[in-house]
C-alpha positions in Angstrom: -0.5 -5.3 -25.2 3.8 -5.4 -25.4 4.3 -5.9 -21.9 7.7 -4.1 -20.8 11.2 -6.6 -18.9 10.9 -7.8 -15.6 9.9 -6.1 -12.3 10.1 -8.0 -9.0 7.6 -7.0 -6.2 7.9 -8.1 -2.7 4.8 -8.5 -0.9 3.7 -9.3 3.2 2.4 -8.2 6.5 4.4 -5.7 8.6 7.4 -7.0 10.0 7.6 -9.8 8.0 11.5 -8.7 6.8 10.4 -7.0 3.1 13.2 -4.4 3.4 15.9 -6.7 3.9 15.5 -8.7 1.4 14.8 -6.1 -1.1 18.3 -5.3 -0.2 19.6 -8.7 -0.7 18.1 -9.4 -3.4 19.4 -5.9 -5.0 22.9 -6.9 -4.9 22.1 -10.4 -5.9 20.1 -9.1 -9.2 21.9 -5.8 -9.7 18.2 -4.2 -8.9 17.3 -1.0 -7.2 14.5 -0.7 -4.6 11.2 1.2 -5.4 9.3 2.0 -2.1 5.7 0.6 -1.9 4.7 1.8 1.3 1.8 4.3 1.8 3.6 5.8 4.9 7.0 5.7 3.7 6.8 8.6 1.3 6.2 11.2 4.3 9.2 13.2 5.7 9.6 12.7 9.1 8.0 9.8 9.8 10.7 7.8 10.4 10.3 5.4 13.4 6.9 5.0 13.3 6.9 3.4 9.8 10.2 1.7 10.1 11.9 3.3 7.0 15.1 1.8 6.1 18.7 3.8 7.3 21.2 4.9 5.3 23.0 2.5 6.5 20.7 -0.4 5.8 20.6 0.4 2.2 23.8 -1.0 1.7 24.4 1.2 -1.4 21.8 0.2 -2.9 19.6 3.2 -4.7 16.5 3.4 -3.2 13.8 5.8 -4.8 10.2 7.3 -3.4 10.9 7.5 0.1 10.6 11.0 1.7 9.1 12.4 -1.1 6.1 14.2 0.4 5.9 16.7 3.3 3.6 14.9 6.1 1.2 18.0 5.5 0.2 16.7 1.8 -1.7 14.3 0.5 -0.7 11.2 -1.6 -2.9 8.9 -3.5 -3.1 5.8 -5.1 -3.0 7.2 -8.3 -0.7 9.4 -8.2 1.6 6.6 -7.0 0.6 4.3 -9.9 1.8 7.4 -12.2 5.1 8.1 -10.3 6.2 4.4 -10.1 5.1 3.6 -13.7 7.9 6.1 -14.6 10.6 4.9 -12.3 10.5 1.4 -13.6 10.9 2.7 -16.8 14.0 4.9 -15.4 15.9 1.9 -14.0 15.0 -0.7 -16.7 16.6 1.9 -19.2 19.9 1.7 -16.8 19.5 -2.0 -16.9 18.8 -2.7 -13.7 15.6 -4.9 -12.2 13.0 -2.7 -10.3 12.1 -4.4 -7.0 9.0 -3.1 -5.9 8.7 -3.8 -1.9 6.1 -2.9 0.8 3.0 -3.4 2.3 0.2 -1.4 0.5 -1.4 -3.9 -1.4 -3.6 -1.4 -3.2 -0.3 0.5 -4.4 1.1 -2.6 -6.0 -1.8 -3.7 -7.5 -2.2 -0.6 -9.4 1.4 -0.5 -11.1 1.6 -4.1 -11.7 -1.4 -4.2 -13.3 -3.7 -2.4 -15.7 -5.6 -1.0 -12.5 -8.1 2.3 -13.5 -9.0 4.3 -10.6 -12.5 5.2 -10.6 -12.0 8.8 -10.8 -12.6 8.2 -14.1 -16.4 8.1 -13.6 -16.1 11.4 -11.9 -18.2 14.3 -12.6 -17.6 17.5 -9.9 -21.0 19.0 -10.7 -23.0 15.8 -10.5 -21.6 15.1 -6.7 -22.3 18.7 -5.8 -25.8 18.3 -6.7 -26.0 14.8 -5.3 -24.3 16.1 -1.6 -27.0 19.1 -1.8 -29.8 16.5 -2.3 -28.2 14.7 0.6 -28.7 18.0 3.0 -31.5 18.9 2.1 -33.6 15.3 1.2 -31.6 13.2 4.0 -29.1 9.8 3.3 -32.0 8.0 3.9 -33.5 9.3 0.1 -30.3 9.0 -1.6 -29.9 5.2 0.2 -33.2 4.0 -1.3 -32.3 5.3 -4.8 -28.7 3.3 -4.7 -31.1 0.3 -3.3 -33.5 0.6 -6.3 -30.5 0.7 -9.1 -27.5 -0.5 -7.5 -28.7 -3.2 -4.3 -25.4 -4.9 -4.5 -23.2 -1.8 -3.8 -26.3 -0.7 -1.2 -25.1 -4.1 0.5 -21.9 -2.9 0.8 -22.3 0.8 2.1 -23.7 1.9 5.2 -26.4 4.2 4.8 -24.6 7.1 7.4 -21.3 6.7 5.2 -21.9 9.3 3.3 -19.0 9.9 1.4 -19.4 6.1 -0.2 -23.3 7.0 -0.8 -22.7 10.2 -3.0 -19.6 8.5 -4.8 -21.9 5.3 -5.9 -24.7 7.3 -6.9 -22.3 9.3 -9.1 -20.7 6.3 -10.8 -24.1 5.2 -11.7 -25.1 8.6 -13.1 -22.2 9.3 -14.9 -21.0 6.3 -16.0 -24.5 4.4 -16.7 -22.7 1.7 -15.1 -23.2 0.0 -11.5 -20.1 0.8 -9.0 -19.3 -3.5 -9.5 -19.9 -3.5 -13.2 -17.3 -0.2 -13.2 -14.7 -1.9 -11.4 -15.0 -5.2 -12.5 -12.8 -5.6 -15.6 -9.5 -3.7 -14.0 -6.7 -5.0 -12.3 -6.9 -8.4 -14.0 -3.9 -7.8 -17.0 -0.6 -7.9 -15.7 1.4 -4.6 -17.3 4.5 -6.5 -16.8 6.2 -9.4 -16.8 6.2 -9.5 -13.1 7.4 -11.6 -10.0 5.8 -11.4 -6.9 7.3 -12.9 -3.5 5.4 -12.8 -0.9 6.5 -13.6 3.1 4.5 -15.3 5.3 4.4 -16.8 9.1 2.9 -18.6 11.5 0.2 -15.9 12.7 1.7 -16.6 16.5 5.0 -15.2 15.5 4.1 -12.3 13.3 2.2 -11.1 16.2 5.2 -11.3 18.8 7.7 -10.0 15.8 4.8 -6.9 15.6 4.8 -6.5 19.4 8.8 -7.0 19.7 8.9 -4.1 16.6 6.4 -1.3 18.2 8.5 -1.8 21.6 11.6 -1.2 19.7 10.2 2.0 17.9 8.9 3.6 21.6 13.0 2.9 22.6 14.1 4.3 19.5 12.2 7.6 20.6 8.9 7.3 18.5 7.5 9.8 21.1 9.3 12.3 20.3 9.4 11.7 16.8 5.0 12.1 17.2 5.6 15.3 19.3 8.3 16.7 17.0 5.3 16.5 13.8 2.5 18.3 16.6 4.8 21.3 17.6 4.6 22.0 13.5 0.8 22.3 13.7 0.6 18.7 11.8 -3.2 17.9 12.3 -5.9 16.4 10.6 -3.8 15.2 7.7 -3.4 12.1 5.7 0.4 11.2 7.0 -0.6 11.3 10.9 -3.5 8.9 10.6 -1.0 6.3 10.1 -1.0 3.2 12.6 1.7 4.9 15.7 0.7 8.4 15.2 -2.6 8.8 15.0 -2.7 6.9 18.6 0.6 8.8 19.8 -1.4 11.8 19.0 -4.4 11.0 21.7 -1.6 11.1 24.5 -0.2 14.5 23.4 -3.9 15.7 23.4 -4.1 14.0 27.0 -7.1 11.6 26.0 -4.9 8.3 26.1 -2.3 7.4 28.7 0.8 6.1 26.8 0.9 3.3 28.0 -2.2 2.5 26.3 -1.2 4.0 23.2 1.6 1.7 22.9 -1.1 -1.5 23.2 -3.5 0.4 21.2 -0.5 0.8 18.3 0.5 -2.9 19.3 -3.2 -4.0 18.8 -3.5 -1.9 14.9 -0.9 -3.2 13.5 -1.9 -6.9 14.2 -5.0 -5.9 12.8 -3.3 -4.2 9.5 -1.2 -7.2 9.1 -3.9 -9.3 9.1 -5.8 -7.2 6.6 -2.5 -7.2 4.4 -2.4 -11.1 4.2 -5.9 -10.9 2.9 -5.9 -8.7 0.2 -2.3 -10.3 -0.3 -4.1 -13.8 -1.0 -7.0 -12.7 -2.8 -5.4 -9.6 -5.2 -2.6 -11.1 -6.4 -0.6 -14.0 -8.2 2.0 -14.4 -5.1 4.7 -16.9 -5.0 4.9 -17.2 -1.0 8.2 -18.0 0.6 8.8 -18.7 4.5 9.6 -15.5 6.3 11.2 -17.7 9.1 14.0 -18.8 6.6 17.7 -18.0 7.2 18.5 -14.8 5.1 20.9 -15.2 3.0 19.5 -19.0 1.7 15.9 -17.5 1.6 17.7 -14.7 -1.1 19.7 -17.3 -2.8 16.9 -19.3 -3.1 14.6 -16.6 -4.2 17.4 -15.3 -6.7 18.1 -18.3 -8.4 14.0 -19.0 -8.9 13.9 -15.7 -10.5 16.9 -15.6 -12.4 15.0 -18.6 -13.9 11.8 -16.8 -14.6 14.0 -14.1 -16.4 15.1 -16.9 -18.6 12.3 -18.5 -19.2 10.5 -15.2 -20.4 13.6 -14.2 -22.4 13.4 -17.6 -24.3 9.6 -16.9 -24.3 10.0 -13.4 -26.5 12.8 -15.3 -28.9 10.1 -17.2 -29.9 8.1 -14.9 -31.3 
């Protein structure tokens, strides 16, 4: 496979600095920024998912953020589809594409020849298989995915339905287990890609996390919550996100706010942590210390990729 020019991705844990140095590193590479944050493509939530200002942006074009109305849904796959087309939009201006955020799953797909399993999707099959699940009982439909598929049995709670069905129909209509489905994508890399990554010490990620989610409640996340329930924003994809979903339990009276905020405070350390992980174990990431000054962290980033630009420019002359 002709792999297409560079793309630069910026990967870490909340509040680990991404957006700011996709900005420096912008002017430093002529790039533009390409949002990879699940959150970040909802209208309207602002606060709560620390999206960058106007004035942050420095002039700098930044593309995918607001591009959704909180009341629809977005998926991985759709993302992959959307992105996949940008990067081709700004490489044919001649600028770099620096993808930067925090959904791991999101940057995984684009960067790499990732195949949602969707593919092993058959409508009528899961219809049948979530009537046998009324009617026979998850218990039935558990011990069949034990007999053909124990490993993914392993993995799935026997109540989750949702996970049960979907198994069952990858086996069906694939002939293949759910592992053996999955288990040749994401390896090739559809570009010739850079990936940064930011890390801390654990101690101060937490206290930058806590210092952040203190900042957003002055910066009137509150009202930002209330503003999306007074336009009948429930039960949807874009307030389940880590601030909102908790903010919501106060509106409805079941959590003082107070708690909220610790609850928020709490989530995200808990995200983070689960961001580091797939992080570490996904992806090829060159890590760099978060706790660098700014502008030698970008100089020193720049200069490292300006050399990995050469080197796979010399690297096509050659062939």
């Amino acid at each position: 496979m002709t792999r297409s020019a560079e793309v630069l991705a910026i990967a870490g844990p909340t509040a680990s600095g991404k957006t700011a140095l996709a900005v420096g590193l912008a002017h430093c590479l002529d790039g533009e920024v390409i949002n990879g944050d699940s959150m970040q493509v909802y209208r309207g939530l602002d606060i709560g998912t620390a999206k960058i200002t106007a004035d942050e942006m420095e002039g700098i074009p930044h593309h995918l953020f607001d591009i959704k109305s909180p009341k629809e849904s977005f998926s991985s796959a759709e993302y992959q589809r959307i992105v996949r087309e940008k990067i081709a939009e700004i490489q044919s201006r001649g600028k770099l594409p620096i993808l930067a955020g925090g959904t791991g799953l999101y940057m995984q797909s684009v960067l790499f020849d990732y195949r949602f399993t969707e593919a092993a999707a058959d409508l009528e099959v899961r219809a049948r298989l979530e009537g046998e699940l009324e009617t026979l009982g998850a218990h039935v439909l558990y011990e069949r995915l034990l007999q053909q598929d124990p490993v993914s049995a392993e993995k799935i709670h026997p109540n989750n339905h949702r996970r049960l069905v979907r198994a069952l129909e990858i086996l069906e209509v694939s002939g293949e287990t759910k592992a053996n489905h999955e288990a040749d994508q994401g390896a090739t890399p559809m570009y010739n890609s850079y990936i940064i990554g930011l890390e801390l010490p654990r101690e101060l990620l937490y206290e930058r996390i806590d210092r952040r989610v203190d900042l957003m409640m002055e910066k009137g996340l509150l009202g930002e919550v209330e503003g999306l329930w007074k336009q009948g924003i429930r039960d949807v994809q874009s307030v389940q996100a880590i601030g909102y979903k908790e903010l919501y339990q106060t509106i409805e009276g079941t959590l003082p706010v107070v708690e909220a905020v610790d609850l928020i405070k709490k989530n995200t350390r808990h995200y983070a942590k689960r961001q580091m992980t797939y992080f570490r174990n996904k992806l090829e990431v060159n890590w760099y210390d978060a706790t660098s000054e700014k502008n030698q962290l970008v100089q020193k980033i720049c200069d490292e990729v300006k050399g990995f630009q050469l080197h796979i420019a010399n690297t096509k002359s050659k062939h």
